[in-house]
DOKOL-833242 format. One record per residue (C-alpha): residue number from 0; residue in three letters; x, y, z. Coordinates in nm, 3 decimals, decimal comma, padded with zeros to 5 digits. Each point is the difference from the previous one (the first is absolute). Layout:
+-----+------+---------+---------+---------+
:  nr : rest :    east :   north :      up :
+-----+------+---------+---------+---------+
: NUM :  Ala :       X :       Y :       Z :
...
+-----+------+---------+---------+---------+
//
This chain:
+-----+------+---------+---------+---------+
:  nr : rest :    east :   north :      up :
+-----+------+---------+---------+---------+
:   0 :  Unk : -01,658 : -00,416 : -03,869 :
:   1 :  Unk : -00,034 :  00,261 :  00,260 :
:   2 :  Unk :  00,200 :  00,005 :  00,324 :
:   3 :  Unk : -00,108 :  00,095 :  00,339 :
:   4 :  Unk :  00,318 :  00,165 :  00,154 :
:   5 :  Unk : -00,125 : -00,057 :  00,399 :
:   6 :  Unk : -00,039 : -00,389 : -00,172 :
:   7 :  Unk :  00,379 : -00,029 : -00,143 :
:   8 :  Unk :  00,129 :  00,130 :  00,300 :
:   9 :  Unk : -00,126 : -00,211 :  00,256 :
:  10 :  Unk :  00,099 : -00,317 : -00,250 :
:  11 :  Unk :  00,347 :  00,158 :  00,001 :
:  12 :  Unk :  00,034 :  00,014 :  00,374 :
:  13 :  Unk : -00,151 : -00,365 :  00,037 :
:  14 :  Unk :  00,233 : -00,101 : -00,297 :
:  15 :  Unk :  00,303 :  00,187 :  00,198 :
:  16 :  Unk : -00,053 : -00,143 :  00,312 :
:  17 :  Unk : -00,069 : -00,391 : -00,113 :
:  18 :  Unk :  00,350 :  00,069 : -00,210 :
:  19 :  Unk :  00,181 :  00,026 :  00,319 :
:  20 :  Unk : -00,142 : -00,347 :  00,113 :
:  21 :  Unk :  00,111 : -00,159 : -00,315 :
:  22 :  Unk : -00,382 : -00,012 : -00,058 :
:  23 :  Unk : -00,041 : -00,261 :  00,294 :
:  24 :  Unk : -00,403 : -00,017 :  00,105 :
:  25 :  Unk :  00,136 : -00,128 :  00,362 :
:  26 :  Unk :  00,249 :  00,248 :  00,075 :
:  27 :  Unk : -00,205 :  00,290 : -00,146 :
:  28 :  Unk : -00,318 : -00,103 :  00,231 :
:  29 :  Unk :  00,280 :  00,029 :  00,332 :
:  30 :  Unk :  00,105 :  00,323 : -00,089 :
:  31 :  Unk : -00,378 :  00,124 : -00,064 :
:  32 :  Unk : -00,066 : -00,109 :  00,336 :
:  33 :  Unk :  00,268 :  00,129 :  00,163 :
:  34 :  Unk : -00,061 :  00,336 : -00,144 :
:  35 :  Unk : -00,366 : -00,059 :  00,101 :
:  36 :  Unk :  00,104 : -00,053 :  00,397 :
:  37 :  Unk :  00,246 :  00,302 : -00,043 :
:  38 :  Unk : -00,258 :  00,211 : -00,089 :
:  39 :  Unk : -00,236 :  00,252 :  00,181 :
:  40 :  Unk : -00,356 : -00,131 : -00,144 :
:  41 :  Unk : -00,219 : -00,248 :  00,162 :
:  42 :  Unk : -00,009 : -00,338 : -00,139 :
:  43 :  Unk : -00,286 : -00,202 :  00,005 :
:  44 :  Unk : -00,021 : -00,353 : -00,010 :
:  45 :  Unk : -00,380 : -00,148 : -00,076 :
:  46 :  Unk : -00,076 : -00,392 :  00,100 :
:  47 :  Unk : -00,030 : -00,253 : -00,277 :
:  48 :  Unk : -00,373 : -00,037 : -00,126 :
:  49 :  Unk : -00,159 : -00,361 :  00,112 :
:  50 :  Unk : -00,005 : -00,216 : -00,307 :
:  51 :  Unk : -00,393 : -00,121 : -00,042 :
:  52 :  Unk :  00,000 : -00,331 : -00,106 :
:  53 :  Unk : -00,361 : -00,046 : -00,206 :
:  54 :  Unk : -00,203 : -00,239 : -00,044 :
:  55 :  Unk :  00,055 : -00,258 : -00,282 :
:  56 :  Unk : -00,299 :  00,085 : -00,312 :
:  57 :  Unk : -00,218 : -00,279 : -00,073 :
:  58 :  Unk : -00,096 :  00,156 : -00,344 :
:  59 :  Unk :  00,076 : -00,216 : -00,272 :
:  60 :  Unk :  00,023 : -00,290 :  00,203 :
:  61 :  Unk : -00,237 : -00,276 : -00,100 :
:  62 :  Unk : -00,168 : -00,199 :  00,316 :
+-----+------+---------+---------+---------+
//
């Protein structure tokens, strides 16, 4: 099977840095975010999309 180095690297860095959280989801997402305030780029936040509720179908139904 053929390995992309750029690919093994970045798993190893994502690997190394969930290690020191004991692998925790919750405490992983605060530090991401507190490295994402820390840092210089601009962050940008989009709304939530409206759900659209449709119509129920009346195919199939029998009057």
């Amino acid at each position: 099977m053929w390995n992309d180095p750029i690919v093994e690297e970045v798993r190893a860095a994502r690997n190394a840095h969930a290690k020191k959280f004991n692998y925790d989801l919750r405490s992983i997402a605060t530090d991401l975010k507190k490295q994402q305030t820390k840092g210089k780029r601009k962050v940008v936040t989009l709304l939530p999309k409206k759900v659209v509720v449709l119509p129920k179908s009346k195919v199939g139904k029998e009057n």
